[in-house]
C-alpha positions in Angstrom: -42.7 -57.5 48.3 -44.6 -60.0 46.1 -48.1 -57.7 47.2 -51.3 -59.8 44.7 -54.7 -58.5 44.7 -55.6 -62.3 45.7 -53.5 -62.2 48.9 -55.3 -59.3 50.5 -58.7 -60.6 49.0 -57.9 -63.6 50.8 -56.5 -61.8 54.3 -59.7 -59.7 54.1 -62.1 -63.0 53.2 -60.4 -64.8 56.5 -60.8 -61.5 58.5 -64.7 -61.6 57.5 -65.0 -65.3 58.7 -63.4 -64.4 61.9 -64.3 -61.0 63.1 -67.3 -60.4 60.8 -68.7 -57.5 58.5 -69.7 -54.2 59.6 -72.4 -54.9 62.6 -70.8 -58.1 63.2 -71.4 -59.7 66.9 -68.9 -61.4 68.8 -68.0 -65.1 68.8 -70.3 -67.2 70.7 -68.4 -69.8 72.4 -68.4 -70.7 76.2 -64.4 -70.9 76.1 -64.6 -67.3 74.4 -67.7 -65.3 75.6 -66.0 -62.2 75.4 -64.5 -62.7 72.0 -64.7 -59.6 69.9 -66.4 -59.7 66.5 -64.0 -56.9 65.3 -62.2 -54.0 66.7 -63.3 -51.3 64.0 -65.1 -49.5 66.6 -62.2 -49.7 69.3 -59.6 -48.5 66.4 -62.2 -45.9 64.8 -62.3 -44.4 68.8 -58.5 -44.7 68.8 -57.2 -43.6 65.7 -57.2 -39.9 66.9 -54.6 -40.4 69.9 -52.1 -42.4 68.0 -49.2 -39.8 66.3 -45.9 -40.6 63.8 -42.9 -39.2 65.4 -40.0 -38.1 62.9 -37.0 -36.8 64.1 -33.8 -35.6 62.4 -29.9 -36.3 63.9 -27.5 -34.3 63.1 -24.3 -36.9 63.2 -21.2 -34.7 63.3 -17.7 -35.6 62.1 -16.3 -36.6 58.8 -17.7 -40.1 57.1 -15.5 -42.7 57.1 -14.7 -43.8 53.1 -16.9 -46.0 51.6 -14.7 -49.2 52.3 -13.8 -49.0 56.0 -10.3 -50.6 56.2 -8.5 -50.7 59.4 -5.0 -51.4 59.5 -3.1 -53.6 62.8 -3.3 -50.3 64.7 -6.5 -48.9 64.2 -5.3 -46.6 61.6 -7.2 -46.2 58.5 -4.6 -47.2 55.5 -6.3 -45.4 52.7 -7.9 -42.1 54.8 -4.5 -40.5 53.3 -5.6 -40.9 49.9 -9.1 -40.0 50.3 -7.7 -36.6 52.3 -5.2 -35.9 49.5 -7.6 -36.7 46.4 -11.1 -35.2 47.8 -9.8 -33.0 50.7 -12.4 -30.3 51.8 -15.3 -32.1 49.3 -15.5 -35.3 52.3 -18.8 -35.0 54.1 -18.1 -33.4 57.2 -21.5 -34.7 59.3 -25.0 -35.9 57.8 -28.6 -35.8 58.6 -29.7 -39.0 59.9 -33.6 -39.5 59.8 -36.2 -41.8 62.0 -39.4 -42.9 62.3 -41.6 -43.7 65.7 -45.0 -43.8 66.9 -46.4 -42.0 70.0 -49.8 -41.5 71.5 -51.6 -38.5 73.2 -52.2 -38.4 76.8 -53.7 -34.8 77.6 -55.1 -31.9 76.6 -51.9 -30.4 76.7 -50.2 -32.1 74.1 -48.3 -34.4 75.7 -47.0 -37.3 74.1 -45.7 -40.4 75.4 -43.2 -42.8 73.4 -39.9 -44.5 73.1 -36.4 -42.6 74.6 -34.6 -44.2 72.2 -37.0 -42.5 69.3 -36.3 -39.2 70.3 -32.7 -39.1 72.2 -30.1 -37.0 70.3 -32.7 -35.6 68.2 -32.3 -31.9 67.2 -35.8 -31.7 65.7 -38.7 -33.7 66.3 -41.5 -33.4 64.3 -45.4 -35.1 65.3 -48.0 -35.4 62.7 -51.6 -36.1 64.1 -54.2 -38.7 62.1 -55.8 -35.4 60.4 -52.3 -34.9 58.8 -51.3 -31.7 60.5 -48.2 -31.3 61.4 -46.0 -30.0 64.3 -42.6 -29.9 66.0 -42.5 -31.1 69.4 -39.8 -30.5 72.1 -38.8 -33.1 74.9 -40.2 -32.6 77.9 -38.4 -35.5 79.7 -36.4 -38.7 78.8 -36.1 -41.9 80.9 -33.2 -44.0 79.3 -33.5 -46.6 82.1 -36.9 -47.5 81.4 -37.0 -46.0 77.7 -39.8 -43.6 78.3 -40.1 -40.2 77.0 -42.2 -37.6 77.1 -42.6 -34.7 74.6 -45.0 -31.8 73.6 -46.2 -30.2 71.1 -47.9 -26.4 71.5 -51.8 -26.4 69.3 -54.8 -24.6 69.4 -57.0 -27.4 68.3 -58.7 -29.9 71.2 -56.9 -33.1 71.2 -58.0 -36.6 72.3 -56.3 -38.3 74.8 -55.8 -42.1 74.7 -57.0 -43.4 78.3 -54.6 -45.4 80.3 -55.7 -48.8 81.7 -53.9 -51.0 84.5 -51.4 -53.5 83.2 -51.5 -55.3 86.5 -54.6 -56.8 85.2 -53.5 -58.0 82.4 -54.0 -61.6 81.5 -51.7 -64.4 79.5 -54.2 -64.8 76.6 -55.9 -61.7 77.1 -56.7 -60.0 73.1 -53.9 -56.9 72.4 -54.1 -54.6 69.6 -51.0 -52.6 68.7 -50.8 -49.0 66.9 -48.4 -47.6 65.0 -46.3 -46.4 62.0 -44.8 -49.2 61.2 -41.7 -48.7 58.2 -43.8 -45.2 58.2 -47.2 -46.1 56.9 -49.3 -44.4 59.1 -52.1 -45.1 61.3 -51.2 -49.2 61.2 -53.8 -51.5 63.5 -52.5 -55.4 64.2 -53.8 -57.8 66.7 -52.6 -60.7 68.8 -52.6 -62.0 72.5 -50.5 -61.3 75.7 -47.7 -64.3 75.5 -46.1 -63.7 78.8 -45.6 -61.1 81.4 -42.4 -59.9 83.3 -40.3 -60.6 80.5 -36.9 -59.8 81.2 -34.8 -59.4 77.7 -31.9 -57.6 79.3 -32.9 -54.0 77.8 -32.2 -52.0 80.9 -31.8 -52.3 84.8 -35.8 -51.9 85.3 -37.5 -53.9 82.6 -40.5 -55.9 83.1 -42.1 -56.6 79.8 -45.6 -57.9 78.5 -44.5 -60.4 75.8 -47.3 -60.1 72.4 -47.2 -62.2 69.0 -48.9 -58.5 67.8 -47.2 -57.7 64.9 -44.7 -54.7 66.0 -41.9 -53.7 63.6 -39.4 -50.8 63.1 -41.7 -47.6 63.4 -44.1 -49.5 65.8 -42.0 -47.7 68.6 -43.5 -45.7 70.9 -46.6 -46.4 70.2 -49.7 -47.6 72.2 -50.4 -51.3 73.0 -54.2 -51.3 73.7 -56.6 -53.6 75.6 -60.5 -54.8 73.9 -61.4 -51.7 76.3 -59.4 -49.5 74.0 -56.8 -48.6 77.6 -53.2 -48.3 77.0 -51.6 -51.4 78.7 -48.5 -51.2 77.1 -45.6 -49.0 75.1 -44.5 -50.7 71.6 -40.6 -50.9 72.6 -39.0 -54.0 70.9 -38.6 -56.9 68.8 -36.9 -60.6 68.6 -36.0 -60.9 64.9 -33.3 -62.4 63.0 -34.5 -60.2 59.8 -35.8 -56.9 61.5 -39.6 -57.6 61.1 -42.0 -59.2 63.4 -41.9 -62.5 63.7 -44.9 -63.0 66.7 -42.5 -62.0 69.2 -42.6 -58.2 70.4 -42.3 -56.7 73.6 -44.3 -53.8 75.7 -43.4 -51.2 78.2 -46.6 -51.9 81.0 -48.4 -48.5 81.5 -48.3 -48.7 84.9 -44.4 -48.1 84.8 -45.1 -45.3 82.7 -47.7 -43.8 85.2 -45.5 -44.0 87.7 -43.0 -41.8 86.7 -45.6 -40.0 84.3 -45.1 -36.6 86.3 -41.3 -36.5 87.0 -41.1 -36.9 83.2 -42.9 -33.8 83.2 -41.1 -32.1 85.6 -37.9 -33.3 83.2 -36.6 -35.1 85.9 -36.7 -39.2 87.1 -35.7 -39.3 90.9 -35.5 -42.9 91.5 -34.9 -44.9 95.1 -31.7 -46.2 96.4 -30.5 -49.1 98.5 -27.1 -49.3 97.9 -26.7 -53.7 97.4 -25.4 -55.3 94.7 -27.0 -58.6 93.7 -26.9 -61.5 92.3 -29.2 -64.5 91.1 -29.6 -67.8 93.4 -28.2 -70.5 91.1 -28.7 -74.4 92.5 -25.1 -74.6 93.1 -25.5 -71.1 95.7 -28.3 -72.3 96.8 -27.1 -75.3 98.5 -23.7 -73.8 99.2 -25.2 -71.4 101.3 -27.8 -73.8 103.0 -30.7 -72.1 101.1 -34.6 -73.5 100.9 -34.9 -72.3 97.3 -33.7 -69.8 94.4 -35.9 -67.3 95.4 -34.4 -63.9 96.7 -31.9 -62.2 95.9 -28.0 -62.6 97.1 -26.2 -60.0 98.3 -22.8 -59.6 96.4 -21.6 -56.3 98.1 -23.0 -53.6 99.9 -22.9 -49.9 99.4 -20.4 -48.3 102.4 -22.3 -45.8 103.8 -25.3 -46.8 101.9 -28.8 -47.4 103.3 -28.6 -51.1 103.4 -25.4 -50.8 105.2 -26.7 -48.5 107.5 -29.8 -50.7 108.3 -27.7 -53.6 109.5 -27.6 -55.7 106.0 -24.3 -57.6 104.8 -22.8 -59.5 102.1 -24.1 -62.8 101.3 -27.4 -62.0 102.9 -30.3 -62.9 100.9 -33.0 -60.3 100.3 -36.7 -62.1 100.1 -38.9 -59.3 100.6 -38.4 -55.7 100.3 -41.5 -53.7 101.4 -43.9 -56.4 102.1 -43.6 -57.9 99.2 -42.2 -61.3 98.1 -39.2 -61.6 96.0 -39.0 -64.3 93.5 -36.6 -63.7 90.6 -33.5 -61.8 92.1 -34.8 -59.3 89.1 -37.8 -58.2 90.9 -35.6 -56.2 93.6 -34.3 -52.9 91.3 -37.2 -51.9 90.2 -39.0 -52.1 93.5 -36.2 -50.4 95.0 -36.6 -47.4 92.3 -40.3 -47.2 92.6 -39.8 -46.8 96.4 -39.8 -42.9 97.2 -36.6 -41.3 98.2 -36.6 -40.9 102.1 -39.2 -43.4 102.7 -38.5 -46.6 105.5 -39.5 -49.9 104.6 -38.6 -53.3 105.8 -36.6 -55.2 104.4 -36.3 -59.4 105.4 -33.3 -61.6 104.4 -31.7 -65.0 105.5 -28.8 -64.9 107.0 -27.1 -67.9 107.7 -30.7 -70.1 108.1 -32.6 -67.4 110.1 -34.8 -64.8 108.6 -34.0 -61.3 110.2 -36.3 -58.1 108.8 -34.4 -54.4 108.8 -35.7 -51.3 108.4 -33.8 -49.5 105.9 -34.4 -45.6 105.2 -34.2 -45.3 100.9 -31.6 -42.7 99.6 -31.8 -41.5 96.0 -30.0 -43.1 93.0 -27.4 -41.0 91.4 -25.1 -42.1 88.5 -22.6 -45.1 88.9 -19.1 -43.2 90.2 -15.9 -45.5 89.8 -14.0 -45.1 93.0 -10.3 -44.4 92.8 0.9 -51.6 93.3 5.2 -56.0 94.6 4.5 -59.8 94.2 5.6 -62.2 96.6 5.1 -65.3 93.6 2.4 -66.7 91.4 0.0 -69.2 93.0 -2.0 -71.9 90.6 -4.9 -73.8 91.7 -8.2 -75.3 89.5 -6.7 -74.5 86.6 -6.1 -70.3 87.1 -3.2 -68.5 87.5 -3.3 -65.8 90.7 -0.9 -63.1 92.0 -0.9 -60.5 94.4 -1.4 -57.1 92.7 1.1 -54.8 92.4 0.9 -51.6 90.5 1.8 -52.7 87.2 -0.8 -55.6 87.5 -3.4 -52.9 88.7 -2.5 -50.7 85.5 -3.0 -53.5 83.5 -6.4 -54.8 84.7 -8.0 -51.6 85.3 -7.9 -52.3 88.9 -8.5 -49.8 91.9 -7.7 -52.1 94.8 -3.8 -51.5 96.0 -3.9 -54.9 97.9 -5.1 -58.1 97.3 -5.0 -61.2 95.0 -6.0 -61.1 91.2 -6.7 -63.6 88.8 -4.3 -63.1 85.9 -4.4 -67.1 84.0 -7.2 -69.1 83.7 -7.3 -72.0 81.5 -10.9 -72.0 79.4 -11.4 -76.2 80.3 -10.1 -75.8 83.7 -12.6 -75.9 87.0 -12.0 -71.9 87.5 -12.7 -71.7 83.5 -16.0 -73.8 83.7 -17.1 -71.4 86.8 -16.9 -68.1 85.0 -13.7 -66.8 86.7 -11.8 -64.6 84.4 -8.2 -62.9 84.1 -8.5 -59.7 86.0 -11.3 -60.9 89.1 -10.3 -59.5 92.2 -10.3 -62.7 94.5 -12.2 -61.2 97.8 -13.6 -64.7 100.1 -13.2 -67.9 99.6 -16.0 -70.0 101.1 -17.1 -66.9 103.0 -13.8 -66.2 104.6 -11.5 -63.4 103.4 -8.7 -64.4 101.2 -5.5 -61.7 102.4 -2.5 -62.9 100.5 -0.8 -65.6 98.2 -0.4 -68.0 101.1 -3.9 -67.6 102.4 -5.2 -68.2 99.1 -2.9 -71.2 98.5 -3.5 -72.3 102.6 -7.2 -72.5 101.7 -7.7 -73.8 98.5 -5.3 -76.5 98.9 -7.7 -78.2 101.3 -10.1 -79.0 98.6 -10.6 -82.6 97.6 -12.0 -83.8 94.2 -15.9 -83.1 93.6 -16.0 -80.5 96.7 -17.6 -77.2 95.6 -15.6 -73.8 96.4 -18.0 -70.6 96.9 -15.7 -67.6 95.5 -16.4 -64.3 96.4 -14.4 -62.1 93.4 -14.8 -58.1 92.0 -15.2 -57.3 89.0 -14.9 -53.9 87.9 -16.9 -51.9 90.2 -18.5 -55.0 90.6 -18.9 -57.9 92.9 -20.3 -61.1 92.5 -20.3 -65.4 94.1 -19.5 -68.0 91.9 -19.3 -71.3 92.4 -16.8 -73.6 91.0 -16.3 -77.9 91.3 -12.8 -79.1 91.9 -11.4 -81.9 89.6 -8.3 -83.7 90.0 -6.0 -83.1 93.5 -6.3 -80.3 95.6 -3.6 -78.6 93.5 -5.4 -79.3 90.0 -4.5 -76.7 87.0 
């Protein structure tokens, strides 16, 4: 690692100048009055609290051989002669081994860290700062927000870390994250909050605080703390290009954790339900659909049955507050939504069409995506895609569940549908907010279409739907 006894001598002569000796005082500066001199005392305090997490997975099923060759079909050309030569010798599972962090939040013994530390473990193992040891059992998991919470059974007092309010929390405020980073215990680094609400496309509920504190493989799971010594934060994730910190980290807030802090216990997260699916407000929606701004988010579908759909909201509405509270990024909604409790009624205000209308919608609870459960007249070809109306081999082939309807089964990369996203296998539901029914409608419509007009699609997805807007080139009858 190229470790010299002048570097640290030189790390610890810096850290001297900066946050002084023992019995140093803070920084004087009007810019920085509350500057700390060091944090010795805050990490002395929370040393205690902060636990390394080992677990052990048993991965079942023979190893592959050493070199990994697939042949045309998947199958592996040379697992015959490994079979044949080694037989019964091949290892038929191993033990794979991991390091976290967690930190103590009772008396009790329970922990709080990562999910993805412990999922799939079969034993869990927590040693405390002292060096005892014990194994732990999983009390709940969270894999939407990556939150677990485990326990471990001792006689001995232990000292809980206390939990401040990342609400609070300031761009530029002083962080200090714990750990076991690449397992060496007890590990202190400092930095500064770089953003808030990050959103790094994690999980459906993510909302990070954004730190240059160092946080690196075994960082996991452990606490990020304020200069009050409060958990603001969980240790979740890096942006690296070589697996170690490079002054960009990310943090679970505490308050998402507290929040959900006693269904973990319980072993259960009940989360709220709307039943919408949306989408962000690009430019091109926005003045498509006549729209003052971005902000909001669009309806793409809605839920049959659901509690949006029973409240009175449609497709191509656009949510702006939920609650009483604004929304600005169209990521904002989910999480309110699953912080909302089950069987509560809040309002709910979207633009429809220029006017604001507010609906009171009555919050269900969020169970696990379900996928719900075919003769062509001709091909059609506009804007550079290919469509047809499905039949059953087309449905077989795209995955599709709809019976009826026009799919997308061309479209040419540099073309006009290409540029706007459209893909083989989109489901082709409205165009320009009217529904498309067959080959002719879809070739009556679009063929109407002059050179720079802009064409609002309305297309599925999967079990997905979603607007897109795309920019015709050439005639009406461009491909």
């Amino acid at each position: 690692m190229g470790w010299t006894l002048f570097s640290v001598a030189a790390v610890f002569a810096f850290a001297s100048l900066i946050f002084g000796g023992p019995g140093a005082v803070a920084q004087t500066s009007p810019l920085l009055p509350g500057a700390p001199g060091s944090f010795s005392q805050l990490v002395k305090k929370a040393r205690p609290s902060v636990v390394n997490i080992s677990t052990v997975m048993t991965v079942k099923g023979p190893l592959s051989h050493p070199f990994g060759f697939q042949g045309p079909s998947g199958e592996d050309p040379l697992r015959d002669f490994f079979d044949r030569f080694f037989g019964d010798r091949m290892p038929k599972g191993f033990k794979q081994r991991n390091l976290g962090s967690g930190f103590i939040i009772d008396e009790h013994g329970y922990i709080l860290t990562n999910n993805h530390v412990v999922e799939k473990a079969d034993e869990i193992t927590v040693k405390l700062a002292g060096g005892a040891s014990f194994s732990a059992k999983v009390t709940g998991r969270d894999p939407k927000t990556d939150l677990a919470l485990i326990q471990i059974d001792t006689d001995k007092p232990l000292t809980p870390l206390p939990m401040g309010d990342s609400d609070e929390l300031e761009v530029g405020d002083w962080v200090i994250a714990m750990g076991n980073p690449f397992g060496l215990d007890n590990t202190v680094t400092a930095g500064i909050v770089s953003a808030k609400y990050r959103h790094i496309g994690a999980g459906p509920y993510e909302n990070f605080i954004q730190t240059d504190a160092s946080i690196n493989p075994g960082n996991s799971g452990g606490p990020l703390l304020n200069s009050a010594g409060e958990v603001i934060g969980i240790n979740t994730a890096i942006f690296s290009r070589s697996g170690g910190s490079i002054g960009i980290g990310f943090a679970i807030p505490i308050n998402m954790a507290k929040q959900i802090l006693a269904q973990l216990k319980a072993g259960k997260v009940i989360r709220g339900w709307l039943g919408v699916m949306i989408q962000k407000i690009t430019p091109e929606l926005k003045a498509k659909l006549n729209l003052r701004d971005t902000k909001g988010a669009l309806v793409a579908d809605v839920t049959p049955g659901g509690p949006a759909e029973k409240a009175g909201i449609k497709r191509g509405d656009v949510i702006v507050s939920f609650n009483g509270t604004q929304i600005d990024e169209m990521k904002d909604l989910p999480y309110m939504v699953a912080s909302t409790p089950v069987g509560a009624t809040v309002p709910v205000e979207v633009v429809r069409k220029g006017r604001n209308l507010v609906f009171k919608a009555k919050i269900g609870e969020l169970k696990e995506d379900e996928k719900g459960p075919q003769e062509s007249s001709g091909t059609g070809q506009r804007f550079g895609m290919k469509v047809d109306e499905i039949t059953p081999q087309l449905a077989k082939e795209f995955g599709l569940s709809q019976t009826t309807g026009l799919v997308i089964v061309e479209v040419d990369r540099n073309s006009p549908a290409g540029e706007a996203g459209l893909r083989p296998g989109d489901v082709v539901l409205e165009i320009d907010q009217a529904p498309v029914r067959d080959l002719a409608d879809f070739l009556g419509k679009t063929g109407r279409y002059k050179r720079g007009d802009t064409v609002l699609f309305l297309i599925r997805r999967g079990n997905s739907t979603l607007y897109l807007t795309l920019t015709v080139s050439g005639s009406s009858n461009d491909n």
